[in-house]
C-alpha positions in Angstrom: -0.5 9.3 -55.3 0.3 11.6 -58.3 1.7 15.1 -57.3 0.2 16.5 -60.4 -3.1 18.9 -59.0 -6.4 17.7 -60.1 -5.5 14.1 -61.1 -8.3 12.5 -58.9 -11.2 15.1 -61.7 -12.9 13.0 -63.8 -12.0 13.0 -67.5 -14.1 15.3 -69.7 -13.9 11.5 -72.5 -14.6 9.1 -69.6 -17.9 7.2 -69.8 -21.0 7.6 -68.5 -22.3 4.7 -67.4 -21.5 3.2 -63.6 -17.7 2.0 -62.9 -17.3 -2.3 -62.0 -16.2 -1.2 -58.6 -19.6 1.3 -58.0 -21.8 -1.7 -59.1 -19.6 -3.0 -56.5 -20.2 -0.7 -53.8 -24.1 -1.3 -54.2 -23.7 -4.8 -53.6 -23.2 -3.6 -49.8 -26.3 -1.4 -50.0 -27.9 -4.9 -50.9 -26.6 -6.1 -47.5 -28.2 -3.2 -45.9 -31.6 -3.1 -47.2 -31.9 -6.6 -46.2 -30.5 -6.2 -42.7 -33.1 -3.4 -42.2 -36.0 -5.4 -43.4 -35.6 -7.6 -40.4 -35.5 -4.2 -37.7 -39.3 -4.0 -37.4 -40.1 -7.4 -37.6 -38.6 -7.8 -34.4 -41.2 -6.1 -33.0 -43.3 -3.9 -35.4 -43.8 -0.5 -33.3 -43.7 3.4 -33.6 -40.1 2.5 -32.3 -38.7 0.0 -34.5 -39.7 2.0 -37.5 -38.4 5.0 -36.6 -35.3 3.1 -35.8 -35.2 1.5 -39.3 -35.6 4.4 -40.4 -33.1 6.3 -38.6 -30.4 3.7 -40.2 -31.4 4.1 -43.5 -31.4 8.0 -43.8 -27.3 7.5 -42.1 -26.7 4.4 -44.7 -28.7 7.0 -47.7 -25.8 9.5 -46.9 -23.1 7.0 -47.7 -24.1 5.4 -50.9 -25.4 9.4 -52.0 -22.7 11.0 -51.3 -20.4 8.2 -53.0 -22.7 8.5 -55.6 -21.4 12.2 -56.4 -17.9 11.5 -55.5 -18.0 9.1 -57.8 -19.7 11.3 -60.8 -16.7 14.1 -59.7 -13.5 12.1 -59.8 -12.2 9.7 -62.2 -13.1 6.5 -61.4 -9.6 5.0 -63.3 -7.5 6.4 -61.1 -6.3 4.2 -58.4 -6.9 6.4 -55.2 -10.4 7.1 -56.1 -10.7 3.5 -56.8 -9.2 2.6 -53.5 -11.9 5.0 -51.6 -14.4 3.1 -53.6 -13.3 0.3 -51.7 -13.3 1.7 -48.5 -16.7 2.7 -48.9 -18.1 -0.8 -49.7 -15.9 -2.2 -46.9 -17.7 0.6 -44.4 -20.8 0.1 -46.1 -20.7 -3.5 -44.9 -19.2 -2.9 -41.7 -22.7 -0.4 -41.2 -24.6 -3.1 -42.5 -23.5 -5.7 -40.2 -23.6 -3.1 -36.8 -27.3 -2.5 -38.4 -29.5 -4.9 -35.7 -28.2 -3.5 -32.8 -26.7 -0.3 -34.4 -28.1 1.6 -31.3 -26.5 -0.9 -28.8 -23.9 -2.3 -28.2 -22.8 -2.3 -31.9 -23.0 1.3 -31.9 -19.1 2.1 -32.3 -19.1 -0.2 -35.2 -22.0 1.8 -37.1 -20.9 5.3 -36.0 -17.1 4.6 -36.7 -17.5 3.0 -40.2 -19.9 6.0 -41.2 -17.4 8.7 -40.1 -14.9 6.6 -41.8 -16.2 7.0 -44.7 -16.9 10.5 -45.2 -13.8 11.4 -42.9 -11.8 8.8 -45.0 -13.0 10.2 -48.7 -12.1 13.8 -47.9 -8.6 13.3 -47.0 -7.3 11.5 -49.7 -9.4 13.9 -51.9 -7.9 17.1 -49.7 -4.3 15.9 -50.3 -4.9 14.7 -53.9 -5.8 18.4 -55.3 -3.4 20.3 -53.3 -2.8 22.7 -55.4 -5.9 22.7 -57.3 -8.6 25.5 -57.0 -11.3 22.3 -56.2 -9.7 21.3 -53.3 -11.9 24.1 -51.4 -14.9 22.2 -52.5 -13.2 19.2 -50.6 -12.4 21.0 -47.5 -15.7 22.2 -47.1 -17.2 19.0 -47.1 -14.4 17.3 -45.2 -14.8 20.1 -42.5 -18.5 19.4 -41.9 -18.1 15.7 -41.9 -15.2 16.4 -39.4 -17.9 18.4 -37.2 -20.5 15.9 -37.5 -18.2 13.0 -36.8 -17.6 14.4 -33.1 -21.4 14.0 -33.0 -21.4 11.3 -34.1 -18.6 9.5 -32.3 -20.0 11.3 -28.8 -23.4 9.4 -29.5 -21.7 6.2 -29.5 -20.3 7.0 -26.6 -23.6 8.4 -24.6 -26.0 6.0 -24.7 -28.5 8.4 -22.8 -28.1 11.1 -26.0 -27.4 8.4 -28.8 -30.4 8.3 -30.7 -31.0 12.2 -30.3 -27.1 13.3 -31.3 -27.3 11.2 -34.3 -30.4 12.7 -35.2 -28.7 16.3 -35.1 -25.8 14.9 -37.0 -28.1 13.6 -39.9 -29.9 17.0 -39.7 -26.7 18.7 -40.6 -25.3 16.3 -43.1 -28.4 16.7 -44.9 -28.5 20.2 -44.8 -24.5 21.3 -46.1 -24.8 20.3 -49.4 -28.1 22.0 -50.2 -26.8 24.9 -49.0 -23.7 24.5 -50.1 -21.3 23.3 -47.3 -20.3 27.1 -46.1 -17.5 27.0 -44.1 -15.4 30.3 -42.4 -12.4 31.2 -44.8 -13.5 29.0 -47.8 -17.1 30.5 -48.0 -20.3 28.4 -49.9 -19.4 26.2 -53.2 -21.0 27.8 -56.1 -22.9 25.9 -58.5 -20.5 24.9 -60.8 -18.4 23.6 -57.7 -20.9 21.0 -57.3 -21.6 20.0 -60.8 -23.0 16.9 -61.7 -23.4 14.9 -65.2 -27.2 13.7 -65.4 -27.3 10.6 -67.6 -24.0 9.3 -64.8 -26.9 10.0 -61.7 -29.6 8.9 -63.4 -28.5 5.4 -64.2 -26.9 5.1 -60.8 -30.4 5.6 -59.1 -32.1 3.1 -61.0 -29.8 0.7 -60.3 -30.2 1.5 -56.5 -34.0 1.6 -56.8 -33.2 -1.8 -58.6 -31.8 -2.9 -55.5 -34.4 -2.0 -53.4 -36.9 -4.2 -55.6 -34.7 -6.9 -55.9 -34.4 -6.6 -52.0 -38.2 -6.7 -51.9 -38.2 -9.8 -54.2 -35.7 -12.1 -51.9 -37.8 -11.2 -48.8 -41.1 -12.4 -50.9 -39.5 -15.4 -51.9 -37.2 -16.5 -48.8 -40.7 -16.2 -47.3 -42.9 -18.0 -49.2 -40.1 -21.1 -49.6 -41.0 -21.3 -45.7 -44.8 -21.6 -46.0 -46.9 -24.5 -47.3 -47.2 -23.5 -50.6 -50.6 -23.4 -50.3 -53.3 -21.1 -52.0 -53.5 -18.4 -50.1 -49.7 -17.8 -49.4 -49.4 -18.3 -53.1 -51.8 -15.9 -53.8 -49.9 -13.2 -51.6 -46.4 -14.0 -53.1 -47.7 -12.9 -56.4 -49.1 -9.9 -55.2 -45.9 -8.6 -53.9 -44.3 -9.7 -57.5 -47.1 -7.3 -58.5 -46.4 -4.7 -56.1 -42.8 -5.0 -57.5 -43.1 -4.8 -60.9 -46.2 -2.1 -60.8 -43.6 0.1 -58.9 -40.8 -0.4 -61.4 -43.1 0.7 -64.2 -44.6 3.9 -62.5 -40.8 4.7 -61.2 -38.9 4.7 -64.6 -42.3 5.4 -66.3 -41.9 8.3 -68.3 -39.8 9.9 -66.5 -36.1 8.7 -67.2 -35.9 10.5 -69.6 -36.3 14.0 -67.9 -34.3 13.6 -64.8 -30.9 13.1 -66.2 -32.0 16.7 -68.5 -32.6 18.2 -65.4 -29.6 17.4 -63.3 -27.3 18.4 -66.1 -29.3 22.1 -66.3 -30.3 22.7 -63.2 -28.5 24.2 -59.7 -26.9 21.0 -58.3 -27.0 22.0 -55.0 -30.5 22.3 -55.1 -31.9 20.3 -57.7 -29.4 17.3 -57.3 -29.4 16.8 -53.2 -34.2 17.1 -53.5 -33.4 14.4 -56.0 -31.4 12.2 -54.1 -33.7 12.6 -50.8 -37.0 11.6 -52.8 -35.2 8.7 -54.2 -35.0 8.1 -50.3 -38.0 8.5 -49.7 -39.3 5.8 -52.6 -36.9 3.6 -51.8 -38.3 3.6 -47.8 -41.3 3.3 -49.2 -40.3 -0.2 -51.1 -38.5 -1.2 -47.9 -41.2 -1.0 -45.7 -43.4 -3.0 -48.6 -40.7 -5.3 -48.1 -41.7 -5.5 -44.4 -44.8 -5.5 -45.0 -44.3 -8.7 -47.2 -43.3 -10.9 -44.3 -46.5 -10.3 -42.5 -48.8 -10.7 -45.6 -47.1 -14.2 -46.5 -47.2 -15.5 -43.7 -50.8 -14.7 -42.3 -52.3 -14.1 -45.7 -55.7 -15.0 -44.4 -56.2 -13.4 -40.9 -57.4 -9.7 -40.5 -57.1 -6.8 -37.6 -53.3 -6.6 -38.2 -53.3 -2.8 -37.4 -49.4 -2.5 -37.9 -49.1 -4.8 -40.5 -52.1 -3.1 -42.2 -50.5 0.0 -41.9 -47.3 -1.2 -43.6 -49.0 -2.8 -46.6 -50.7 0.3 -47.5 -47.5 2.9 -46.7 -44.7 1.3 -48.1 -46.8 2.2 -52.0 -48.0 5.4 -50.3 -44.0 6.5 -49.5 -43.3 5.4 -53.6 -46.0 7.2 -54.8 -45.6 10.3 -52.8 -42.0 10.5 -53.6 -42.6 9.4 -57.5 -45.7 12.7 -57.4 -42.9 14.6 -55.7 -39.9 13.9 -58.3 -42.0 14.6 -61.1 -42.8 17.9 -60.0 -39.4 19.1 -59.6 -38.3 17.8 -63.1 -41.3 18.9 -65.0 -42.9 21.7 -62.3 -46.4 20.0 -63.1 -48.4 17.5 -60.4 -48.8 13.8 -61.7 -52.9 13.8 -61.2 -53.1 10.2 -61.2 -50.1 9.2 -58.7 -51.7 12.2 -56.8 -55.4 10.9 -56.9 -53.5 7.3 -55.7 -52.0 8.6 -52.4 -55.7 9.5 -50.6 -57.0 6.3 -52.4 -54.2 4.5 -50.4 -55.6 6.1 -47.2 -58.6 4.9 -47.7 -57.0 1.4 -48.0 -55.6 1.5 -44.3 -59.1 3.3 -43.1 -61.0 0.0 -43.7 -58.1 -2.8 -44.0 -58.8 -3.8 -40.2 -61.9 -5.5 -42.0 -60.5 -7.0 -44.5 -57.5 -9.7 -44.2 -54.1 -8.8 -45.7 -55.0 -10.5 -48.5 -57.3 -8.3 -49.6 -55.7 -5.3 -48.2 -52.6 -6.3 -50.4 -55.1 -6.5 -53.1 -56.6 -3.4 -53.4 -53.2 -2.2 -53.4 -52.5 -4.0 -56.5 -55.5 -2.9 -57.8 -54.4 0.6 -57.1 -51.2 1.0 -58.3 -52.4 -1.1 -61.7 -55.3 1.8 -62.6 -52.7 4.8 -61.4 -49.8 3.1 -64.3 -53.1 2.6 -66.7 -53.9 6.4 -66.5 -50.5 7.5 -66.4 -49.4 6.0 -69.8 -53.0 6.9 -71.1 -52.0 10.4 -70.4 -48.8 10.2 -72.1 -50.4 9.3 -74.9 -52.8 12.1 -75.0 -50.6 15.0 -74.2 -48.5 16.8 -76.7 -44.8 16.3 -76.9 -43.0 18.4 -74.0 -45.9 16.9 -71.5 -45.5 13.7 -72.3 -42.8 13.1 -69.1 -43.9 12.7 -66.0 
């Protein structure tokens, strides 16, 4: 490792766009998404989803948080490649402890998270010795050494697993927002924590990219094991629908602002509501995903309560994160993705008389008039209102 302090910061000339090895790393997000597709469909209940759920916010926190280590270093050198690394192999390890992640793989999920964070901090910490960043480091090192415990005593418990690890999250949700304080290094002030928009931007559509392509394999593993017939034909292009409707209302228009806004705006604040409502979309296309299992399979056959109930939230999540995300970027309410969430209710309300067919149907429906009106808006509005 180079003695010379601050060799791990990025270079003011290096590029923009994501590195090989964090297009890398995402391919063990891929893993993920798909291992937690199959949680509730061992049993679809209150339980199961909040399990899946659970998992994903712990496995959200890894590829996020790699996300900004990755945007803060440079991604040349050979120790922060080498933590890139690490993280894809923990990321998999996760992954693979993910369907019994609260049993008795629970040292394998627990350890390879606190790994991870533990794991990134001290190369980073020894690195910029020297360096006046190296107290952002040891903030963040410091709470992920705190949480760890927690984390490491829930694997232990079994009686307090699941409510420990929910504290844990809590907290390593909370410290960057507010700034990681710590006693005798204080809070990281915003230009600490800075973070280069057009870098972030791209690197959440490629994840939300994953999550749709996740959404994709499930529709088609699925329908390669039915008959081919009509009506399981007719549901496999509906989730194609479903996919590519919420691609186009998820880049649609609002690339363009988010990476403005993450360059200009308090990181510590802007950048970590960001990167929870691309959580919160990206759940939403996961449980779609779930959802897509049930609908291909008994396409035809109605009073599905649960499987309803996915259908019709897995779009609801997407649109209430999408509504949410453009108000922080443009401080204005989308109308039309707004208008679509209590539409979607109204879905669910009478979907136990309908078969998931046509529940999946009017969802399609749905989303297809709230992308008409949104681009019809675009076109209508002056210049600066254009983004939504």
């Amino acid at each position: 490792m180079s003695s010379r302090p601050g060799a791990l910061l990025r270079r003011r000339d290096e590029p923009l766009r994501a590195s090989f090895l964090e297009l890398f790393f995402d391919l063990a997000f891929v893993l993920a998404l798909r291992q937690l597709s199959l949680v509730p469909q061992v049993g679809v209940s209150v339980a199961q989803t909040a399990l899946a759920a659970l998992l994903l916010v712990a496995l959200w926190s890894v590829w996020a948080v790699t996300a900004w280590f990755a945007d803060w270093f440079d991604r040349a050198n050979p120790w922060v490649q080498a933590v890139l690394v690490g993280a894809t192999l923990g990321m998999l390890l996760m992954s693979v402890a993910v369907p019994d992640a609260t049993g008795g793989r629970a040292w394998l999920f627990a350890g390879a998270y606190v790994a991870i964070h533990v794991g990134r901090g001290v190369v980073t910490a020894v690195a910029l010795r020297g360096h006046s960043l190296r107290r952002r480091t040891l903030r963040i090192l410091t709470w992920y050494g705190a949480t760890g415990i927690l984390w490491l005593v829930g694997a232990a418990w079994p009686a307090v697993r699941v409510p420990v690890w929910v504290a844990a999250l809590a907290l390593d949700y909370t410290a960057p927002r507010i700034g990681w304080p710590t006693p005798g290094l204080g809070r990281a002030e915003p230009g600490e924590l800075r973070l280069r928009g057009g870098h972030l931007t791209e690197r959440y559509q490629q994840v939300f990219i994953i999550a749709l392509g996740e959404l994709i394999i499930t529709a088609g593993v699925t329908y390669s094991s039915t008959d081919l017939a009509a009506a399981p034909s007719v549901a496999f292009l509906l989730v194609f629908a479903v996919a590519v409707l919420s691609g186009l209302l998820y880049v649609t228009p609002a690339g363009r602002g988010l990476g403005a806004a993450l360059d200009e705006r308090d990181p510590s604040r802007f950048g970590t509501i960001t990167s929870y409502l691309h959580l919160v979309m990206i759940a939403g296309v996961l449980a779609t995903s779930v959802a897509a299992d049930f609908v291909l399979t008994h396409p035809t056959e109605g009073g599905h309560t649960a499987a309803v109930a996915l259908t019709v939230a897995g779009p609801a999540l997407f649109l209430a994160g999408r509504v949410a995300l453009s108000a922080v970027i443009f401080r204005r309410l989308s109308w039309p993705r707004l208008l679509g969430l209590p539409a979607l209710v109204l879905i669910a309300l009478v979907g136990h008389a309908l078969p998931l067919l046509g529940v999946a149907a009017a969802t399609v429906a749905l989303l297809l008039v709230v992308l008409v009106l949104e681009r019809r808006l675009a076109r209508t509005e002056p210049g600066p209102r254009t983004g939504r």
